[in-house]
C-alpha positions in Angstrom: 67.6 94.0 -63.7 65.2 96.9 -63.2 62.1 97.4 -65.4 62.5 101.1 -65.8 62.8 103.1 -68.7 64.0 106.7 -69.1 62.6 109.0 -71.2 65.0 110.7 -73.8 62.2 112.9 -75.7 58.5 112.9 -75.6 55.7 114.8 -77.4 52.3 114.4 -79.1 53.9 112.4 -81.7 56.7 110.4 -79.9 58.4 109.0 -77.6 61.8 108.4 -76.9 63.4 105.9 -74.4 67.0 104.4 -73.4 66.8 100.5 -73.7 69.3 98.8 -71.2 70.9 95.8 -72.9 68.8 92.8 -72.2 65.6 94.0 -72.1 63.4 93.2 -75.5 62.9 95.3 -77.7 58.9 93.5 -78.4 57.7 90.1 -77.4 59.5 86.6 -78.2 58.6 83.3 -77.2 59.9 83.9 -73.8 57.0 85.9 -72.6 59.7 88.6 -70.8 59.6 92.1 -70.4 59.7 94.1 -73.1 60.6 97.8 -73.7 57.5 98.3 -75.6 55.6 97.1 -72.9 57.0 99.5 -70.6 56.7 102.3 -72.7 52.8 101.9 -72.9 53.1 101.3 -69.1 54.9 105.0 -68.5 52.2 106.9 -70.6 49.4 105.2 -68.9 51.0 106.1 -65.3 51.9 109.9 -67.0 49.1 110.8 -68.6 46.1 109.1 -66.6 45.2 106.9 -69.7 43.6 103.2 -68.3 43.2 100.5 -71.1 44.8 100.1 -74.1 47.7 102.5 -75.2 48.4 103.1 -79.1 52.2 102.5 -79.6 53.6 102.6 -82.8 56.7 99.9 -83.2 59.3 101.5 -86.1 62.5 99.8 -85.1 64.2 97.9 -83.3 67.3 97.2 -80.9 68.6 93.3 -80.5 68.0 92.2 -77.0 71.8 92.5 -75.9 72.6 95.7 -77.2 71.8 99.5 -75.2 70.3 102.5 -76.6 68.2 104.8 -78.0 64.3 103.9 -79.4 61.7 105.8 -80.4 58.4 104.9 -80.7 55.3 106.1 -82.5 52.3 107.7 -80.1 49.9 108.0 -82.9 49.4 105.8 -86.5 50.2 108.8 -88.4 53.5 109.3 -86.8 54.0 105.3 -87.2 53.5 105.5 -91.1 55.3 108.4 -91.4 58.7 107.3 -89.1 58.3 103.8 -91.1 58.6 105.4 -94.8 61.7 107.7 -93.2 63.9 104.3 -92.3 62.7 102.9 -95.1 63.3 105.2 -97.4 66.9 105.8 -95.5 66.2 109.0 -93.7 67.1 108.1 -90.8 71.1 108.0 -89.2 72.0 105.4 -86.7 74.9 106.3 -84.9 76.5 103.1 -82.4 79.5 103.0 -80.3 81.0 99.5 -80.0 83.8 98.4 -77.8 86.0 95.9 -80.7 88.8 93.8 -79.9 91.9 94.6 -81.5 93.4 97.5 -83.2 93.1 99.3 -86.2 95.8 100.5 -89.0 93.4 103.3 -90.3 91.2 105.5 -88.2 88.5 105.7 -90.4 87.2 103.1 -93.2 84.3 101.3 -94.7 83.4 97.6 -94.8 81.4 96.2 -97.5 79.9 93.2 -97.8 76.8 91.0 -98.4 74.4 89.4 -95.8 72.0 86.4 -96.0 69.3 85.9 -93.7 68.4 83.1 -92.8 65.5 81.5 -90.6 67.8 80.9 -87.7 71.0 84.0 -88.3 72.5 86.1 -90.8 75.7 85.5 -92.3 78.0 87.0 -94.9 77.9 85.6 -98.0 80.1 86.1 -101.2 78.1 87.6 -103.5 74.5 89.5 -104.1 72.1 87.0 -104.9 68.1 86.7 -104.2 68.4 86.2 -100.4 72.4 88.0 -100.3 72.1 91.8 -99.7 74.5 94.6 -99.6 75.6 95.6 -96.4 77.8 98.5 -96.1 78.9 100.3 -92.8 81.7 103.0 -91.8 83.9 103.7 -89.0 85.8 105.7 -86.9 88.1 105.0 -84.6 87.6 107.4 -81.5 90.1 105.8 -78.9 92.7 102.3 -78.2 93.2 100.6 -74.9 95.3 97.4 -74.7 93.5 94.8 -76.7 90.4 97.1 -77.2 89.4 99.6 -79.6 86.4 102.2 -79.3 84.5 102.8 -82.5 81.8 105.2 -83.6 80.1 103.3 -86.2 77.3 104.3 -89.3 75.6 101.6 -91.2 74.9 102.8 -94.6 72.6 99.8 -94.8 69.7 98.3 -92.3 70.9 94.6 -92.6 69.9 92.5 -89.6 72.9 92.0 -87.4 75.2 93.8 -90.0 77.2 95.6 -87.5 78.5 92.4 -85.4 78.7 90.5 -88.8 80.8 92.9 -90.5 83.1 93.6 -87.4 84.0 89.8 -86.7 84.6 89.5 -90.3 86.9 91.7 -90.6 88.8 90.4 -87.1 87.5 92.9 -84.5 84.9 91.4 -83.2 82.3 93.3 -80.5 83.1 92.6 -77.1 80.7 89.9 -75.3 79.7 89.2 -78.6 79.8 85.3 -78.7 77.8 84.8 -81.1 80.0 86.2 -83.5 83.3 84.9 -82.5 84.1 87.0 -79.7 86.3 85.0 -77.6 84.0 85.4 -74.3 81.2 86.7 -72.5 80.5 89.8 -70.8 79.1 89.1 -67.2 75.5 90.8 -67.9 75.2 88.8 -71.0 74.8 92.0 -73.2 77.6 93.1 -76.2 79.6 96.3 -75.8 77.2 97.5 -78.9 75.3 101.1 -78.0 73.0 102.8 -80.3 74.6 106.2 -79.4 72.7 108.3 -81.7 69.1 108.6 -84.1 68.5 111.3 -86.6 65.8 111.8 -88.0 62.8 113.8 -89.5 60.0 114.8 -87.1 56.9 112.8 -88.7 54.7 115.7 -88.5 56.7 118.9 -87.7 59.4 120.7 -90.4 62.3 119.6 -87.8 65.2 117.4 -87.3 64.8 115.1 -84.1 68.2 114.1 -83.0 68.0 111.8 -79.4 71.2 110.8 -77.7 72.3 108.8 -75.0 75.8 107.7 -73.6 76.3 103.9 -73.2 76.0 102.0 -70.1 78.4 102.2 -67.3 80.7 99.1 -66.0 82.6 96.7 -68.6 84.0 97.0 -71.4 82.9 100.7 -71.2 84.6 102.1 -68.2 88.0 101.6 -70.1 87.1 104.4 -72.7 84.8 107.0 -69.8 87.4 109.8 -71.3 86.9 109.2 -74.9 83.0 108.8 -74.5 83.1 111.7 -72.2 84.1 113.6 -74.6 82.4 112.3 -77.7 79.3 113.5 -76.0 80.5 116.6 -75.1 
């Protein structure tokens, strides 16, 4: 796997990358390569800066999932982008690759997850550790077996996207860990975060980055429909 990084969007304030699927977002346990990591790396090499690089972490992408990140270049940006997701400011947009087809093109799935120490799963009802998770959908093409979905989570729940999906029978491609019924080769999910809105931390602007998902399997079977979706 290569150790690059492009750059979607970069300015005084931010930075903007495209993470492949299996690169880290931040450091784990198994001392790899993280995209945080080579984001400090790029503006050391870019801008002449030796030592330490300020790099503001404001969310994250799971390891086997593609797409667009932005980090923080200075602390005031980093507060600023952190109070925007939390306070819901911010629009995810993902493309996922599901198995299975839909009756209705567009919908909503509602729900509740509980974290746990090791996963998150649905549970039946709110309670203290039970949140709401609530996401919609649209389905943007069908191929055989496989549907291609443009997904918004109305809610930041950890893993709520490939929770939600497999409960409700469709789940993500590769996705083994939620009942998909195998592997992809690279070991990533057909899961891309496609699109991230949100307000410039300092300026009076929207920031909207973009980025198409990987080529290769399961996305080659949809290059029309994505083409276009991008378009």
């Amino acid at each position: 796997m290569s150790d690059t990084l492009p750059i979607l969007y970069e300015d005084n304030h931010l930075l903007g990358v495209f993470k492949r699927a299996g690169l880290l977002t931040q450091g784990d346990r198994t001392g790899d390569t993280t995209a945080l990591e080579l984001a400090k790396q790029y503006l050391r090499d870019a801008h002449h800066k030796p030592g330490r690089v300020f790099l503001g972490l404001v969310h994250r992408i799971d390891r086997p999932v593609s797409g667009v990140l932005v980090f923080a270049r200075t602390s005031k940006a980093a507060s600023r982008l952190a109070r925007s997701f939390h306070d819901r400011k911010v629009e995810k947009t993902y493309l996922a690759v599901v198995v299975g087809g839909f009756d209705d093109e567009v919908g909503d799935l509602e729900g509740f997850v509980e974290r746990t120490h090791m996963r998150s799963r649905l549970a039946p009802a709110a309670s203290p550790k039970a949140k709401p998770a609530v996401l919609s959908y649209r389905v943007l093409a069908a191929r055989g077996e496989f549907s291609l979905l443009e997904v918004t989570p109305r809610t930041g729940r950890h893993h709520q996207i490939r929770l939600q999906l497999s409960a409700a029978g469709h789940p993500i491609v590769g996705d083994m860990k939620y009942r998909a019924p195998r592997a992809l080769a690279d070991q990533s999910i057909a899961l891309h975060a496609a699109r991230l809105s949100f307000p410039h931390p300092v300026r009076e602007e929207l920031i909207t980055l973009t980025a198409p998902p990987p080529e290769g399997e399961p996305w080659s079977h949809f290059a029309d429909a994505i083409a276009h979706y991008f378009e």
